[in-house]
ZAGUKOL-472465 format. One record per residue (C-alpha): y, z, x; residue in one letter; residue number from 1. Coordinates in steps of 0.001 Angstrom, whole numbers. Layout:
% ZAGUKOL-472465
rec py->Y; pz->Z; px->X; code->A; pos->NUM
...
//
This chain:
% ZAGUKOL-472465
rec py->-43565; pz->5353; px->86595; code->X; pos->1
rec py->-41426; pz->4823; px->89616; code->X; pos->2
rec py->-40916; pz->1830; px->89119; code->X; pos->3
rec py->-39815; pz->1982; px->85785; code->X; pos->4
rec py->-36928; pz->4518; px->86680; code->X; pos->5
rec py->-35491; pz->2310; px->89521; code->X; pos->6
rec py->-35771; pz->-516; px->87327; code->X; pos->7
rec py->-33640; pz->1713; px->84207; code->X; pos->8
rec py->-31564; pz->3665; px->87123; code->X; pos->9
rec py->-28228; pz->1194; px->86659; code->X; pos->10
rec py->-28602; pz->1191; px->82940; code->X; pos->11
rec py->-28528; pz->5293; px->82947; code->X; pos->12
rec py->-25676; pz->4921; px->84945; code->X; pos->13
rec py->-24120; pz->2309; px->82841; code->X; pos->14
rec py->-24456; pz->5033; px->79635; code->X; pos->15
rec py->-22817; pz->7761; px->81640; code->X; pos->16
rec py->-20004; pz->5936; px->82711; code->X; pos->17
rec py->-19356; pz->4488; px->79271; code->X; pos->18
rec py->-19352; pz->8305; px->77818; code->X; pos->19
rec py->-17371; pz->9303; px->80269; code->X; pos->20
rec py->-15168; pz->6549; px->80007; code->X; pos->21
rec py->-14557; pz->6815; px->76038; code->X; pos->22
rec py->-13840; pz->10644; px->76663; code->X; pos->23
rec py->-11125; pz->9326; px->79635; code->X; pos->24
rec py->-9308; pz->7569; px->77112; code->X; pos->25
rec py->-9584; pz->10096; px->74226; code->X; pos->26
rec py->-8166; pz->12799; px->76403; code->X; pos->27
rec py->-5986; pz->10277; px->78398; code->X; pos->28
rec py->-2132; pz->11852; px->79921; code->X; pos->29
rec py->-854; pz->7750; px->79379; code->X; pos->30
rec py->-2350; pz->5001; px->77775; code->X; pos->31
rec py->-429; pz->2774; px->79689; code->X; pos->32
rec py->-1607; pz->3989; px->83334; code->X; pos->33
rec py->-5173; pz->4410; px->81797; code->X; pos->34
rec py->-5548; pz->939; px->80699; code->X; pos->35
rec py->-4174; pz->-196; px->84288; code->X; pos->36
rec py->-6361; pz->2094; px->86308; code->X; pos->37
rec py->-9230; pz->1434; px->84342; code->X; pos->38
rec py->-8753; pz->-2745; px->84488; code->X; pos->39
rec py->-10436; pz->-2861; px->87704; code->X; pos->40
rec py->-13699; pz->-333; px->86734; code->X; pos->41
rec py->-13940; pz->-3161; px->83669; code->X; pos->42
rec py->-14078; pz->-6060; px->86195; code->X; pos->43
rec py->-16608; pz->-4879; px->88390; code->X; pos->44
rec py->-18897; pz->-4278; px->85578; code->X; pos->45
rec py->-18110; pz->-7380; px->83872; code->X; pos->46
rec py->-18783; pz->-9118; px->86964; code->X; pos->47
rec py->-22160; pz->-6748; px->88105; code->X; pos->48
rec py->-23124; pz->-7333; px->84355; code->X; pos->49
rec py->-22554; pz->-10878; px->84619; code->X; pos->50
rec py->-24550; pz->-11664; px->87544; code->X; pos->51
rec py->-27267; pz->-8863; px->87326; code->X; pos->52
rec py->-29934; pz->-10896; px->86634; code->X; pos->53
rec py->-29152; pz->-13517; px->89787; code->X; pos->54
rec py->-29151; pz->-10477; px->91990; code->X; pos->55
rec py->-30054; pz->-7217; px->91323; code->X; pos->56
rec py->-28769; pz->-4344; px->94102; code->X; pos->57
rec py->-30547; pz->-1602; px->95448; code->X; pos->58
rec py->-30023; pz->1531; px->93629; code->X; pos->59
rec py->-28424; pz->2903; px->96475; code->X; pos->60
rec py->-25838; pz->236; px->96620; code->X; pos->61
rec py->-25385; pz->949; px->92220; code->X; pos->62
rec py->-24721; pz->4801; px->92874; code->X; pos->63
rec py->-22349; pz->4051; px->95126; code->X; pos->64
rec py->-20482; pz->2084; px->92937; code->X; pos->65
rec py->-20705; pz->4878; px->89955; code->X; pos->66
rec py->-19213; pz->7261; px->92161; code->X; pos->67
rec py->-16454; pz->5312; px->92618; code->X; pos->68
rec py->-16290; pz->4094; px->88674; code->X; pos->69
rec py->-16601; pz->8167; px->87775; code->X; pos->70
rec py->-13784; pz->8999; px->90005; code->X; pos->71
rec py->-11557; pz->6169; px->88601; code->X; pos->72
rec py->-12551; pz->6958; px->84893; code->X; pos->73
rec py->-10936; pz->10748; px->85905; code->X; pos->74
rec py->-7897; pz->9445; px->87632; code->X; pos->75
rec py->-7333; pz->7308; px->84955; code->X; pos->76
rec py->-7407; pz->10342; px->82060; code->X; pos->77
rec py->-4935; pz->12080; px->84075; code->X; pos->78
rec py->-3406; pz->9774; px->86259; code->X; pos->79
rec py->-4273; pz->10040; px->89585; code->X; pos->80
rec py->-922; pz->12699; px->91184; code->X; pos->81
rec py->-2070; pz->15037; px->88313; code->X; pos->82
rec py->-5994; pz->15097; px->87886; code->X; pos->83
rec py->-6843; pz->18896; px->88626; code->X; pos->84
rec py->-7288; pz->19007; px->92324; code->X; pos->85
rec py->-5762; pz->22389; px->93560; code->X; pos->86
rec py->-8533; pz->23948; px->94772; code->X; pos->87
rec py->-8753; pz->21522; px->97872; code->X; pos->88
rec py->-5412; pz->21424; px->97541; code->X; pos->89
rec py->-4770; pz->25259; px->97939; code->X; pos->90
rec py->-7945; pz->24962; px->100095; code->X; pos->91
rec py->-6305; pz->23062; px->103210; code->X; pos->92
rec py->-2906; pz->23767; px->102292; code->X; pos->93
rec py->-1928; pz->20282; px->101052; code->X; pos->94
rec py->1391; pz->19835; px->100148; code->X; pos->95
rec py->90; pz->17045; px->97671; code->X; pos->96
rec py->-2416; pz->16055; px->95472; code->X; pos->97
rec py->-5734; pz->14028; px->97746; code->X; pos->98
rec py->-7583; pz->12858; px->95363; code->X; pos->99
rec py->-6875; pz->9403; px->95384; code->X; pos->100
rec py->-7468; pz->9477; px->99096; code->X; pos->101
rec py->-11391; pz->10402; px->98044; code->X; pos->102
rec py->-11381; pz->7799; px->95604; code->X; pos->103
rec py->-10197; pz->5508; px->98495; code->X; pos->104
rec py->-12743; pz->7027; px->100447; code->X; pos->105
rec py->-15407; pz->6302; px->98548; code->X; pos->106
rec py->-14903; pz->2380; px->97162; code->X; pos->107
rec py->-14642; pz->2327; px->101079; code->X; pos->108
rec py->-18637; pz->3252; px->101343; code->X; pos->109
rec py->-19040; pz->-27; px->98503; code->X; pos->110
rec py->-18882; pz->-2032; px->102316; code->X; pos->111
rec py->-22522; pz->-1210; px->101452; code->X; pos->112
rec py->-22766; pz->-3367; px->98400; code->X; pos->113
rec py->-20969; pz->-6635; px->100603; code->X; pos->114
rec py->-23873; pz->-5550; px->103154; code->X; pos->115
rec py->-26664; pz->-5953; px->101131; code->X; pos->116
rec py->-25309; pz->-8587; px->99789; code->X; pos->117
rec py->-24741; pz->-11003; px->102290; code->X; pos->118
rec py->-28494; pz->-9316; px->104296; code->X; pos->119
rec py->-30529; pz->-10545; px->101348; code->X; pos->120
rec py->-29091; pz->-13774; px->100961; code->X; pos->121
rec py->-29692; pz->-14787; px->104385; code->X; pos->122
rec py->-26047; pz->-15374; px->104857; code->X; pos->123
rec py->-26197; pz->-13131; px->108641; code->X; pos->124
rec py->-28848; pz->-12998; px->110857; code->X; pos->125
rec py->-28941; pz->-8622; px->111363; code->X; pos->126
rec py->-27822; pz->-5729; px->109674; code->X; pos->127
rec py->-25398; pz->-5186; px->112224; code->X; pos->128
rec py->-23701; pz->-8158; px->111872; code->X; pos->129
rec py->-24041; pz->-7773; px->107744; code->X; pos->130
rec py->-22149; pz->-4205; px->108617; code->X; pos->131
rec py->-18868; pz->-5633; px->110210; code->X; pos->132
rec py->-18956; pz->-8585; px->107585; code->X; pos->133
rec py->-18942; pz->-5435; px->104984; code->X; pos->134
rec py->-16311; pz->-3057; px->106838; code->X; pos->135
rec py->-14104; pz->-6020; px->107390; code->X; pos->136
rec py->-14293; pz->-7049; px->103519; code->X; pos->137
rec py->-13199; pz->-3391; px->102888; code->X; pos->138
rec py->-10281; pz->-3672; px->105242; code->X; pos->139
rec py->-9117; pz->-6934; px->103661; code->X; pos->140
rec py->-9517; pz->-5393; px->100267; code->X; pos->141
rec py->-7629; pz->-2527; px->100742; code->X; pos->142
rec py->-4579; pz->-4651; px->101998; code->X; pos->143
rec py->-4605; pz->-6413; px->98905; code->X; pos->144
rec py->-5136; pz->-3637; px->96614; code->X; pos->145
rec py->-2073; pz->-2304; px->98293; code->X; pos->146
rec py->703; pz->-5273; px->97385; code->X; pos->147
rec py->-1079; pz->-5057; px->93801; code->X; pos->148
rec py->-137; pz->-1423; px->93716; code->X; pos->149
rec py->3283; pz->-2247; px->94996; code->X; pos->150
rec py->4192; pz->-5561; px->92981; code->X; pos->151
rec py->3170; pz->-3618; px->89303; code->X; pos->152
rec py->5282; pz->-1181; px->90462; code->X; pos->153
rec py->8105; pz->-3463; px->91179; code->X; pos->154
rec py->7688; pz->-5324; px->88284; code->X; pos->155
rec py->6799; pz->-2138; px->85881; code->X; pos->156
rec py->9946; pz->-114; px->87153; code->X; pos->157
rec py->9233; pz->2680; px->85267; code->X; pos->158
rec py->6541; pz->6218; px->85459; code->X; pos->159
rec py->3781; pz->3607; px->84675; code->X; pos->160
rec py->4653; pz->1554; px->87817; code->X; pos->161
rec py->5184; pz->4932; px->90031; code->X; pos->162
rec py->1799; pz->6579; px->88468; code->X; pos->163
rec py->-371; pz->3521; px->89590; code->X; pos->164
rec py->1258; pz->3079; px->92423; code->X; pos->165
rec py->511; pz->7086; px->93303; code->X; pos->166
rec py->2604; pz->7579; px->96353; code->X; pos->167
rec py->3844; pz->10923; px->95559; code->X; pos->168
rec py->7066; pz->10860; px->97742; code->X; pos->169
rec py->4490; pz->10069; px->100908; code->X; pos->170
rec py->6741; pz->6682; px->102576; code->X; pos->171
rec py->2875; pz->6304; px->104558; code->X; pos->172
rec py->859; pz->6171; px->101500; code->X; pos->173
rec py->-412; pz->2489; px->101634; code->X; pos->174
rec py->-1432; pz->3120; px->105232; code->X; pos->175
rec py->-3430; pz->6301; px->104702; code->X; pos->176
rec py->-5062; pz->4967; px->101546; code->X; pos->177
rec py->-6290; pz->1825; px->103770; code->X; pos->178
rec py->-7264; pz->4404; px->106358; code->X; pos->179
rec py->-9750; pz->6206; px->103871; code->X; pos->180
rec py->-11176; pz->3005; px->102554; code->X; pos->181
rec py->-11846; pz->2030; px->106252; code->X; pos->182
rec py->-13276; pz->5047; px->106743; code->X; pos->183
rec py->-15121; pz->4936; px->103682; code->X; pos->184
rec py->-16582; pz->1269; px->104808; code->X; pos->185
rec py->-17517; pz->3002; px->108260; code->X; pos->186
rec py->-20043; pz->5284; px->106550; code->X; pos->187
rec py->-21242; pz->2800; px->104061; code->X; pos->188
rec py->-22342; pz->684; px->106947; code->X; pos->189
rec py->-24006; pz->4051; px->108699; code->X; pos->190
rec py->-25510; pz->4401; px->105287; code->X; pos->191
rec py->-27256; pz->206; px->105080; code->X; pos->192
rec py->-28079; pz->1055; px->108768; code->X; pos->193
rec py->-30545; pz->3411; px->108141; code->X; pos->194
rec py->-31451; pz->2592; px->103973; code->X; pos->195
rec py->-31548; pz->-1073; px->104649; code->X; pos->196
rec py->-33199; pz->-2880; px->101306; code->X; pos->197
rec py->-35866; pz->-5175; px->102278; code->X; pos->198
rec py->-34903; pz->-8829; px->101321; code->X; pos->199
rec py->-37963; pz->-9081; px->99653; code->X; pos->200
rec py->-37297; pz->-6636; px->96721; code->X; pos->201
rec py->-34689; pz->-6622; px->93891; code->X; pos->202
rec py->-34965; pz->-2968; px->94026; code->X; pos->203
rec py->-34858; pz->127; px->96095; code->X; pos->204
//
């Protein structure tokens, strides 16, 4: 029986997010900024769809990556400035909306998936070494994602361009986002430290 839900665990997840994701665009603020926040939760799956049955990830490593796909599917339907944070907001006395810094934070704790991934190939000898490969990924990542962000919004020139690019008036946004995805990739490497998948199984 247990084996059979960690075997059906990523396609549960797989329905969720593609509920949620149909209600994100039915309820979307602008289809424009939904269709370019959502490009990149449509890549990952195509390319974890793709490849599942080469390599299948621990469940762990899957979860992970819904939480980040769920948080992206809600800053997409309201683009990410306006998705309905004040609570924390109020909270901590924020003078702006931080919810794409939790998004940031948690693709940050994927360094987990480039762990795994390059542990169970044999590609690094330890887990600690599989760690810094997967925190250093994460760093490199971030910097990109940042000129993407910036060049659309160059090129777009318009709310679409300033609504992915999410800076709300902050001149240090790119630096804090890569901050929380570093951070993010810290405790995704805390988190393969001590949930390691065995190389042996597809599974976890």
């Amino acid at each position: 029986m247990k084996k059979t839900l960690n075997l059906y665990f990523p396609l549960f997840l797989s329905v969720i997010l593609c509920v949620l994701t149909f209600i994100s665009y039915s309820n979307a603020y602008d289809t424009q900024v939904w269709w370019t926040e959502i490009a990149s939760v449509f890549f990952l799956l195509l390319i974890f769809g793709l490849t599942y049955k080469k390599f299948k990830f621990s469940n762990t490593a899957y979860f992970i990556l819904f939480a980040w796909c769920v948080l992206q599917v809600i800053g997409a339907q309201y683009t990410f400035e306006r998705v309905p944070f004040d609570y924390i907001t109020n909270l901590f006395g924020f003078e702006r909306n931080h919810y794409d810094r939790v998004a940031h934070f948690t693709i940050g704790c994927s360094s987990f998936l480039i762990s795994e991934f390059v542990y169970r190939k044999g590609f690094v000898s330890g887990k600690i070494i599989a760690i810094c490969f997967g925190i250093i990924f994460i760093m490199a990542m971030a910097n990109a994602w940042e000129l993407v962000e910036w060049i659309y919004a160059e090129v777009d020139g318009g709310s679409a361009g300033q609504a992915f690019l999410g800076s709300q008036g902050d001149i240090w946004d790119a630096q804090k986002d890569m901050l929380m995805d570093t951070l993010g990739a810290l405790l995704g490497g805390i988190i393969f430290y001590f949930f390691t998948p065995k190389k042996s199984h597809s599974l976890r």
